[in-house]
Short mmCIF file of the C-alpha atoms (twelve columns), coordinates in Angstrom:
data_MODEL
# 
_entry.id   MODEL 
# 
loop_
_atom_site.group_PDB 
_atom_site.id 
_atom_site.type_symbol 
_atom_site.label_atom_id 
_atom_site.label_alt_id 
_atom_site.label_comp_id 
_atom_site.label_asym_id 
_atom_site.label_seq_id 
_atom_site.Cartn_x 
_atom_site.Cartn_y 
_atom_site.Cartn_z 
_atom_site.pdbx_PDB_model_num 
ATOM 1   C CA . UNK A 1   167.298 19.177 -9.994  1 
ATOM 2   C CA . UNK A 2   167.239 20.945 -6.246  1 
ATOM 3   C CA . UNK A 3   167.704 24.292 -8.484  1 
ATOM 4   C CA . UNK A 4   164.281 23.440 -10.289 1 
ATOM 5   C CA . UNK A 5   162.462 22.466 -7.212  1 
ATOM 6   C CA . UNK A 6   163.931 25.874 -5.500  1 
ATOM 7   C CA . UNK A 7   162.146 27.868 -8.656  1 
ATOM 8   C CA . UNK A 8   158.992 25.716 -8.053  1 
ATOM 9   C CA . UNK A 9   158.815 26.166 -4.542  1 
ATOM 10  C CA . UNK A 10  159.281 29.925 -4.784  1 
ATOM 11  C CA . UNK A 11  156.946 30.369 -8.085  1 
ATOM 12  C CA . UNK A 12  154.113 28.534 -6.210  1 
ATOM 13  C CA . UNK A 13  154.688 30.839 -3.113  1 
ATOM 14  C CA . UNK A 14  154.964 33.638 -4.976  1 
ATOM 15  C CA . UNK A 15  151.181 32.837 -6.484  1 
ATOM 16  C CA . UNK A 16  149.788 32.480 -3.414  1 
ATOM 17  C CA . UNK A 17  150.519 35.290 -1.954  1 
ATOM 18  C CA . UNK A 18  149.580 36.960 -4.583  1 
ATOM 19  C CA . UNK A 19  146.475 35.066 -4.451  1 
ATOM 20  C CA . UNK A 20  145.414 36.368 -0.184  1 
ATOM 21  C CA . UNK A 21  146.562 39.915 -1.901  1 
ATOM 22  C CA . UNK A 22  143.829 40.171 -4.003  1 
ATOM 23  C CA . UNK A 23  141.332 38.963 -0.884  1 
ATOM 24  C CA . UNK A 24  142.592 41.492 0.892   1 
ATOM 25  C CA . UNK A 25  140.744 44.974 0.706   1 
ATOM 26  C CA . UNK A 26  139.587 47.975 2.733   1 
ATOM 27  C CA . UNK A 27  136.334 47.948 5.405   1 
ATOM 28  C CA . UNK A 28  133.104 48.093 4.147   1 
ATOM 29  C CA . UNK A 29  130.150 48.543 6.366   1 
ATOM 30  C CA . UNK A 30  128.216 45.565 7.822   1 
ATOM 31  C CA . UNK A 31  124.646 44.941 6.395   1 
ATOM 32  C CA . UNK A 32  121.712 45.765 8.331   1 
ATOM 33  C CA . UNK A 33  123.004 47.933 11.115  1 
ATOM 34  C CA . UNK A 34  120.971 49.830 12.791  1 
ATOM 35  C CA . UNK A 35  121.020 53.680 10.833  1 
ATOM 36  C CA . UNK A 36  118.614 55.609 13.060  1 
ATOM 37  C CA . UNK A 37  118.120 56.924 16.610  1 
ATOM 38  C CA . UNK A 38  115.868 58.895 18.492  1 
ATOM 39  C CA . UNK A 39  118.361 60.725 21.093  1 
ATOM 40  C CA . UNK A 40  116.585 63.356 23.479  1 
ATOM 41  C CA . UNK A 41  119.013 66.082 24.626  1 
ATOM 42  C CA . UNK A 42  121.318 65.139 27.709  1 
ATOM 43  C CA . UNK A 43  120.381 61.336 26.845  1 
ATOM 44  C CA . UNK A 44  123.741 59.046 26.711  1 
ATOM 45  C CA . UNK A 45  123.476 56.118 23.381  1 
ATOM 46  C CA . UNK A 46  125.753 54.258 21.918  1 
ATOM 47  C CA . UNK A 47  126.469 53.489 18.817  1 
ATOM 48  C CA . UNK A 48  128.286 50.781 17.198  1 
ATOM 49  C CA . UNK A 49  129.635 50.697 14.284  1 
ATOM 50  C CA . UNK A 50  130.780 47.187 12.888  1 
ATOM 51  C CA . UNK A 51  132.729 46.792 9.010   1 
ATOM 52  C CA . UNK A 52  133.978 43.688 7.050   1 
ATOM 53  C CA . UNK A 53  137.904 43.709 6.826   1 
ATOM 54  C CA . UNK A 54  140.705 41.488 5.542   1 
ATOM 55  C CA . UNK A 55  142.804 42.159 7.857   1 
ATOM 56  C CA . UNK A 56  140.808 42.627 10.242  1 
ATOM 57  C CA . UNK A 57  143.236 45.077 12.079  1 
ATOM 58  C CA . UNK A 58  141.170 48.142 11.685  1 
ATOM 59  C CA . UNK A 59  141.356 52.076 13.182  1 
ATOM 60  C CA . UNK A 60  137.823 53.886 13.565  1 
ATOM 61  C CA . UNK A 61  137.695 57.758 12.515  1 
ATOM 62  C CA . UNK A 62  134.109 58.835 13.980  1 
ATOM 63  C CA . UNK A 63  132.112 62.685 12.742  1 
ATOM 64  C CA . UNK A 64  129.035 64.647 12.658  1 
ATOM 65  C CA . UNK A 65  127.415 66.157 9.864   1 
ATOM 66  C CA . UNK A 66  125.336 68.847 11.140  1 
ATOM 67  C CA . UNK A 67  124.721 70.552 8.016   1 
ATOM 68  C CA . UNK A 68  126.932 73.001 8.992   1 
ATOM 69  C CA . UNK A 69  129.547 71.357 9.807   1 
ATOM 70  C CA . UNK A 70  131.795 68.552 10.267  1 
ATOM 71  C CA . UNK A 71  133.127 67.715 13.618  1 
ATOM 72  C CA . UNK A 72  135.540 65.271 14.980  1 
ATOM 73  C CA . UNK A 73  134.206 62.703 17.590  1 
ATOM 74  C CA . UNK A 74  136.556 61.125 19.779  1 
ATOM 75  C CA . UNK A 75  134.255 59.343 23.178  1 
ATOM 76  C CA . UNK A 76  134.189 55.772 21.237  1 
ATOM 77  C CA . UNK A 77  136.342 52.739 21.694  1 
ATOM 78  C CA . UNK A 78  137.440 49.869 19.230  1 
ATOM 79  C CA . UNK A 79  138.801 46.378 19.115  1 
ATOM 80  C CA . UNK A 80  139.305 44.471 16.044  1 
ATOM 81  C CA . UNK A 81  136.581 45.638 13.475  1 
ATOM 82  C CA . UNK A 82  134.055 47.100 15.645  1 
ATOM 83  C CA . UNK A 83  133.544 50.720 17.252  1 
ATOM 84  C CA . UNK A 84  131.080 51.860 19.951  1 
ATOM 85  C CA . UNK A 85  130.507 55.967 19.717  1 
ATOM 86  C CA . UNK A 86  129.207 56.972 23.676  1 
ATOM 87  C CA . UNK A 87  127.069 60.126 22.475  1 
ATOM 88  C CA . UNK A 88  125.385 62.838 23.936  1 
ATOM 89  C CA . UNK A 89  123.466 65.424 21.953  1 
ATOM 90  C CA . UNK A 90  123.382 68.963 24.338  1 
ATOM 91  C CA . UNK A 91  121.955 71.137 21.702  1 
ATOM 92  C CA . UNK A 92  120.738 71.349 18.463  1 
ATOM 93  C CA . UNK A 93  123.598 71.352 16.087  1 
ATOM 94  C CA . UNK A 94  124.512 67.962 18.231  1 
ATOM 95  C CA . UNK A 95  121.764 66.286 16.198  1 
ATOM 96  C CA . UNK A 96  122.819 64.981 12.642  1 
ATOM 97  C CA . UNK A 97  124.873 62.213 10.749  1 
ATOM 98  C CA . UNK A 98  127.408 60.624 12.652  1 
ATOM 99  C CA . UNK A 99  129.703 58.817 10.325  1 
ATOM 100 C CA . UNK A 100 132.079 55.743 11.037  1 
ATOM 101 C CA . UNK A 101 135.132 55.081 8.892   1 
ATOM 102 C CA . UNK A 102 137.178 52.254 8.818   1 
ATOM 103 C CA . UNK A 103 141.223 51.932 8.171   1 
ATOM 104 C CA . UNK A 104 143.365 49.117 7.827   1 
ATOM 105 C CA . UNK A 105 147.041 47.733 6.539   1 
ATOM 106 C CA . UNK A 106 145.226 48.303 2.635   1 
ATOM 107 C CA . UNK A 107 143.584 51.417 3.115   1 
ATOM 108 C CA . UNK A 108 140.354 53.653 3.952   1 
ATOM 109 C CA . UNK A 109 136.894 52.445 4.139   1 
ATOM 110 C CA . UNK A 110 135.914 54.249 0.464   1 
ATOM 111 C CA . UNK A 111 132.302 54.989 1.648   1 
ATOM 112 C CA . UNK A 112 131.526 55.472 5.758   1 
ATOM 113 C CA . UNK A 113 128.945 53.984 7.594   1 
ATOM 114 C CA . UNK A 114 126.129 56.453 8.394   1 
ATOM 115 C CA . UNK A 115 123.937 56.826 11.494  1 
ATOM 116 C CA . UNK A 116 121.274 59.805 11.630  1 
ATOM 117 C CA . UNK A 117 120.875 61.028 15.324  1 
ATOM 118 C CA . UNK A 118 117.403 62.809 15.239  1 
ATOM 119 C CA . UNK A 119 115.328 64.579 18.417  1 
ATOM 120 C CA . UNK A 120 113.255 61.803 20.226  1 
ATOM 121 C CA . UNK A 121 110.482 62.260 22.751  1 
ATOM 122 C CA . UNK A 122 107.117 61.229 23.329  1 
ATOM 123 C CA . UNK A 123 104.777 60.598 20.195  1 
ATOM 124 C CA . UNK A 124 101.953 63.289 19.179  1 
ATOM 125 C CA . UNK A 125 98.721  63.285 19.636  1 
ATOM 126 C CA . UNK A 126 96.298  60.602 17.591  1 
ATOM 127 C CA . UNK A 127 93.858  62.897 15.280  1 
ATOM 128 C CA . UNK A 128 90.361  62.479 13.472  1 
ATOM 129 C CA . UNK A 129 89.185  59.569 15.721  1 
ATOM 130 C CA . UNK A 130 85.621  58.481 14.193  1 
ATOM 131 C CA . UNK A 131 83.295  55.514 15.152  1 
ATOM 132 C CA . UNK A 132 83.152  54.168 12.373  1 
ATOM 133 C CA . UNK A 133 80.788  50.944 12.941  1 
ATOM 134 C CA . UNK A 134 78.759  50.006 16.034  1 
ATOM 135 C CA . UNK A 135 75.845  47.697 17.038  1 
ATOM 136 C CA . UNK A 136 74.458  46.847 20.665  1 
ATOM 137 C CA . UNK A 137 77.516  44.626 21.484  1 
ATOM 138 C CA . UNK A 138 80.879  46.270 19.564  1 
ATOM 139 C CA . UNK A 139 82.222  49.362 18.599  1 
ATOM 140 C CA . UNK A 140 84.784  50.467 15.966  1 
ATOM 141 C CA . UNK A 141 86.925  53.538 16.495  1 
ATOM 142 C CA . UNK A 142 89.651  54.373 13.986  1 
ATOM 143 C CA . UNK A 143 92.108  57.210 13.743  1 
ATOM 144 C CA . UNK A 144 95.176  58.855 12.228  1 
ATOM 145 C CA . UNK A 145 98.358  58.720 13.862  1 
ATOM 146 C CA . UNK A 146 100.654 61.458 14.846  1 
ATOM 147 C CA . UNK A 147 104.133 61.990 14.236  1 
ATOM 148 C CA . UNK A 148 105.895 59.709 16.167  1 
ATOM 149 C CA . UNK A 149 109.194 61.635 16.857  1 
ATOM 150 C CA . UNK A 150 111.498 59.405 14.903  1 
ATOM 151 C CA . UNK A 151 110.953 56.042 17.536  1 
ATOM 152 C CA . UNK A 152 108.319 53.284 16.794  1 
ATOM 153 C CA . UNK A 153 104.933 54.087 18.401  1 
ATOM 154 C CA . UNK A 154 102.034 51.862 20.368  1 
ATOM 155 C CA . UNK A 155 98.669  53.203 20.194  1 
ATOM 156 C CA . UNK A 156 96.227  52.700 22.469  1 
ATOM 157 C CA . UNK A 157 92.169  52.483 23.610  1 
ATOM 158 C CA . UNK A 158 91.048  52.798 27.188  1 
ATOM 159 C CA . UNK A 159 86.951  52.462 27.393  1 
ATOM 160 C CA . UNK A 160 85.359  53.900 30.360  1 
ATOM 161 C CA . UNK A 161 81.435  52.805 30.725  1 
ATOM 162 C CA . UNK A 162 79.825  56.149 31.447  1 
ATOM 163 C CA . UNK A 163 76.550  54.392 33.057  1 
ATOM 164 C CA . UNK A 164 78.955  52.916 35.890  1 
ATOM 165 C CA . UNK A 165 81.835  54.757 35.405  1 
ATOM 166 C CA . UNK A 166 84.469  52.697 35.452  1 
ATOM 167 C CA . UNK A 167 86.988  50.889 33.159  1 
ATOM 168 C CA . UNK A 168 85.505  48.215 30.579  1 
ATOM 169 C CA . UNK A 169 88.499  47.591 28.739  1 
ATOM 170 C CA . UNK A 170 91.436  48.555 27.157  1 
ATOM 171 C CA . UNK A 171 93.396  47.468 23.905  1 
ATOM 172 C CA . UNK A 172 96.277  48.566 22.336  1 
ATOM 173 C CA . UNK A 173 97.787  48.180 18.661  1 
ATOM 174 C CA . UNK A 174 101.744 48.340 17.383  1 
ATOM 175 C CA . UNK A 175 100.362 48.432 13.626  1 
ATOM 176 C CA . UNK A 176 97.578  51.333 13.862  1 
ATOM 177 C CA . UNK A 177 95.368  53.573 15.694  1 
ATOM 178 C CA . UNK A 178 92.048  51.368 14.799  1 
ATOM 179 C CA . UNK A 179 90.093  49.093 17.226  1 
ATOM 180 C CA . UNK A 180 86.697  47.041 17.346  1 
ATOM 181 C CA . UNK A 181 85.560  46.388 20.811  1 
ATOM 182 C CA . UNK A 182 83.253  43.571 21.262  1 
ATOM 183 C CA . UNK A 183 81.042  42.112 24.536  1 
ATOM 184 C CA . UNK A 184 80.087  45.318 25.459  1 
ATOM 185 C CA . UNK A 185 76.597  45.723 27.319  1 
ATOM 186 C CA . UNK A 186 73.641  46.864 24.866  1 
ATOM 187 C CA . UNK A 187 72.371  50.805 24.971  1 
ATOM 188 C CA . UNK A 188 75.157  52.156 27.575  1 
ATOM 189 C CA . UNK A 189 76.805  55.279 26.648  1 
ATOM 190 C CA . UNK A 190 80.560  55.091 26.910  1 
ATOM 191 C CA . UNK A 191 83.875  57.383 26.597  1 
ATOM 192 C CA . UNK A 192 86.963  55.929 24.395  1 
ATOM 193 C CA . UNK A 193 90.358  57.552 24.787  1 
ATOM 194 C CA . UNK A 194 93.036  56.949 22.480  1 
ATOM 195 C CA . UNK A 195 96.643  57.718 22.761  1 
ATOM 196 C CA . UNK A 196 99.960  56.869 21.701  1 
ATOM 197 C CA . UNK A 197 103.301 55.588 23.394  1 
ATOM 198 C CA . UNK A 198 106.731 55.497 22.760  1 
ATOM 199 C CA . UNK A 199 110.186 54.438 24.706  1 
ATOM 200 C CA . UNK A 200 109.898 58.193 25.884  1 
ATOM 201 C CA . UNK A 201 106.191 58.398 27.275  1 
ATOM 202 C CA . UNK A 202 103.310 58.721 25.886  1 
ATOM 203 C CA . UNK A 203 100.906 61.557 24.036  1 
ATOM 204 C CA . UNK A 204 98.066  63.585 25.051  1 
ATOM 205 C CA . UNK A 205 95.159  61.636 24.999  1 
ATOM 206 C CA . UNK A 206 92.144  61.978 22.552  1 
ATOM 207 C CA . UNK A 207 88.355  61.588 24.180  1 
ATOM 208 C CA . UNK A 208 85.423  60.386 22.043  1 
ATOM 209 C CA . UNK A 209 81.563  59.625 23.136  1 
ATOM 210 C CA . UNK A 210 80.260  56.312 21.674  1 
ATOM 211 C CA . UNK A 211 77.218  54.343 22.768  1 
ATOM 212 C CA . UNK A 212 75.789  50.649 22.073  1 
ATOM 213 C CA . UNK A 213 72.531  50.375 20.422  1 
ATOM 214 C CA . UNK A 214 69.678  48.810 22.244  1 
ATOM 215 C CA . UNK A 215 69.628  45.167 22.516  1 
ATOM 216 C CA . UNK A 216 67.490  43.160 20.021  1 
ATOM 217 C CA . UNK A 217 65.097  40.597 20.057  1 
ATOM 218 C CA . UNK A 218 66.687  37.146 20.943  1 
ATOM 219 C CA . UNK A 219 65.737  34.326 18.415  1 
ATOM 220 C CA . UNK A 220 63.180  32.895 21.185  1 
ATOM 221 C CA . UNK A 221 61.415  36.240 21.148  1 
ATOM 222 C CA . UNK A 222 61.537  36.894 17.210  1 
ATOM 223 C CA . UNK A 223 60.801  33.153 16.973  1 
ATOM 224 C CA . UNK A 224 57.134  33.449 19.082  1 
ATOM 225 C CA . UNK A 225 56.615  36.980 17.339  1 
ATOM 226 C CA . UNK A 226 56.685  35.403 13.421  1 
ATOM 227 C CA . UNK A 227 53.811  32.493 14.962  1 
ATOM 228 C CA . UNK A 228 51.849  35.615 16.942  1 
ATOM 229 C CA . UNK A 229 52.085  37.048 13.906  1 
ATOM 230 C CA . UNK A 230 49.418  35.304 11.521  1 
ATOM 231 C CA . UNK A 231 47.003  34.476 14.439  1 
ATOM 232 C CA . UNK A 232 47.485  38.649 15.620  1 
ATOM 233 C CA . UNK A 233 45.838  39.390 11.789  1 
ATOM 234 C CA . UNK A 234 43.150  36.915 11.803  1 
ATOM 235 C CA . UNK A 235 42.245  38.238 15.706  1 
ATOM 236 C CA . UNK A 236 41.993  41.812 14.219  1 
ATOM 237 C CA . UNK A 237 40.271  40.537 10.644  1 
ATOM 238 C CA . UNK A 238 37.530  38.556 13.442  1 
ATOM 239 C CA . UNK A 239 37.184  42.305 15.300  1 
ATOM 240 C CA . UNK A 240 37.229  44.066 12.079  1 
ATOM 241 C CA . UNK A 241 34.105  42.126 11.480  1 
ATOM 242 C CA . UNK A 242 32.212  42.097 14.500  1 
ATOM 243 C CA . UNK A 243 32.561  45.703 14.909  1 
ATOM 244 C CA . UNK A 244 31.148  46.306 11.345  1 
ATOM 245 C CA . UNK A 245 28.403  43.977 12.038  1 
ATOM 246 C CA . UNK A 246 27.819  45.706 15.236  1 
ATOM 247 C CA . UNK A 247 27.719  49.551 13.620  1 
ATOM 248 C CA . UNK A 248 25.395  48.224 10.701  1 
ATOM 249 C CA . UNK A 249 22.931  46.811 13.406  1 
ATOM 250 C CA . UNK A 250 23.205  50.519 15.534  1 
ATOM 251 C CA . UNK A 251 22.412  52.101 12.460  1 
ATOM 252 C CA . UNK A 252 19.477  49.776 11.319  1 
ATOM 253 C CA . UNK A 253 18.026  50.472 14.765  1 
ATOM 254 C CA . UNK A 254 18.187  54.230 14.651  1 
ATOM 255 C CA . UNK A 255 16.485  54.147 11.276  1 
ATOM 256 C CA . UNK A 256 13.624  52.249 12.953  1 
ATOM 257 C CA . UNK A 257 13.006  54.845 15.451  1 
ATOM 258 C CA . UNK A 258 12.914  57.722 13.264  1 
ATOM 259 C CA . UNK A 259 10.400  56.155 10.984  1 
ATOM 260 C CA . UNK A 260 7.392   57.484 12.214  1 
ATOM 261 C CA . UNK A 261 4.562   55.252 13.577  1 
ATOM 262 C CA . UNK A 262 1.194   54.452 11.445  1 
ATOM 263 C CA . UNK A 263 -1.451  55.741 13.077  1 
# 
């Protein structure tokens, strides 16, 4: 009987460790790591590189992939299953894909985790700005973006009021280079800039010349100029006839003086 319970025991051990076997594995990269930086040279980043691992026991290999060639990088420290890369691009073959590999107790991460390091600095210039609506109160100004040197770009409006000269307002947009401007004055001249921003600066900045049509009538006025309308016509229809009247008369009177006299 204990001989049947000792083949039991060690049968049902046996399948359970067979059983955490099978969960184990080798790293795999985290989802939704960051993949991309914008690294000007002499600038200090780090990187960190994170994988799922059973055990989680793991040694980090870190490289760069120039294109040219593959180099060992060794500035990065690790505990458990995450790595942190300190890098420093110095020159150009320092810019590339660094990639993070995983080891532990079952094997090698089978496919690395991949960051690209890429030259960063401030964005280029906005292009083709255009007004492309305006009235006597708002203005629309649109353009294209430039490149934005691999880091997320702000773009931005300052208006100046030329008749004052001084500020009116300024907007900015993370989405695009396009902005409507409303409550500005009627018929004043104005000069929009538009530039873009990054985490490294911003660009050179664009100039445009817009203006603000003239103001309109109010309701009040267009209101009193519909009733002045009708009486204005009948006024002139009243002249019109008066100064017929008045012409016929001049000429019946002439004609009267050049007949000549009966003697």
């Amino acid at each position: 009987m204990r001989n049947s319970f000792n083949i039991s025991y060690a049968l049902t051990n046996l399948y359970f460790e067979r059983l955490y076997e099978k969960r184990k594995d080798t790293p795999t990269c985290k989802p939704n790591q960051r993949d991309l930086f914008g690294v000007a040279r002499e600038e200090v980043v780090n990187i960190t590189c994170e994988v799922d691992s059973d055990p989680q026991d793991v040694t980090f290999r870190w490289t760069l992939n120039n294109s040219v060639e593959n180099t060992e990088l060794h500035t990065f420290e690790s505990s458990g299953a995450m790595s942190v890369l300190t890098y420093t691009p110095k020159t150009p073959m320092d810019y590339g894909a660094v990639q993070c590999l995983g080891r532990n107790s079952v094997g090698e991460q089978k496919e690395p985790c991949v960051v690209r390091i890429i030259p960063a600095g401030p964005p280029d210039p906005v292009r083709n700005c255009i007004v492309v609506n305006q009235s006597h109160s708002w203005l629309q100004v649109e353009c294209e973006p430039g490149y934005s040197n691999g880091l997320q770009q702000k773009f931005h409006l300052d208006v100046y009021n030329s008749a004052v000269d001084h500020l009116q307002v300024n907007k900015s947009s993370s989405v695009a280079p396009k902005f409507s401007v409303h409550d500005l004055p009627a018929g004043t001249p104005f000069v929009l800039v538009i530039y873009a921003s990054n985490e490294k600066g911003k660009s050179n900045s664009l100039a445009i010349v817009a203006h603000t049509s003239q103001n309109p009538l109010t309701d009040a006025e267009s209101a009193f100029m519909s009733k002045l309308s009708p009486l204005a016509g009948i006024l002139l229809a009243a002249l019109g006839t008066l100064l017929m009247i008045g012409v016929v008369g001049l000429a019946f009177v002439q004609i009267r003086k050049r007949r000549p006299q009966k003697s």
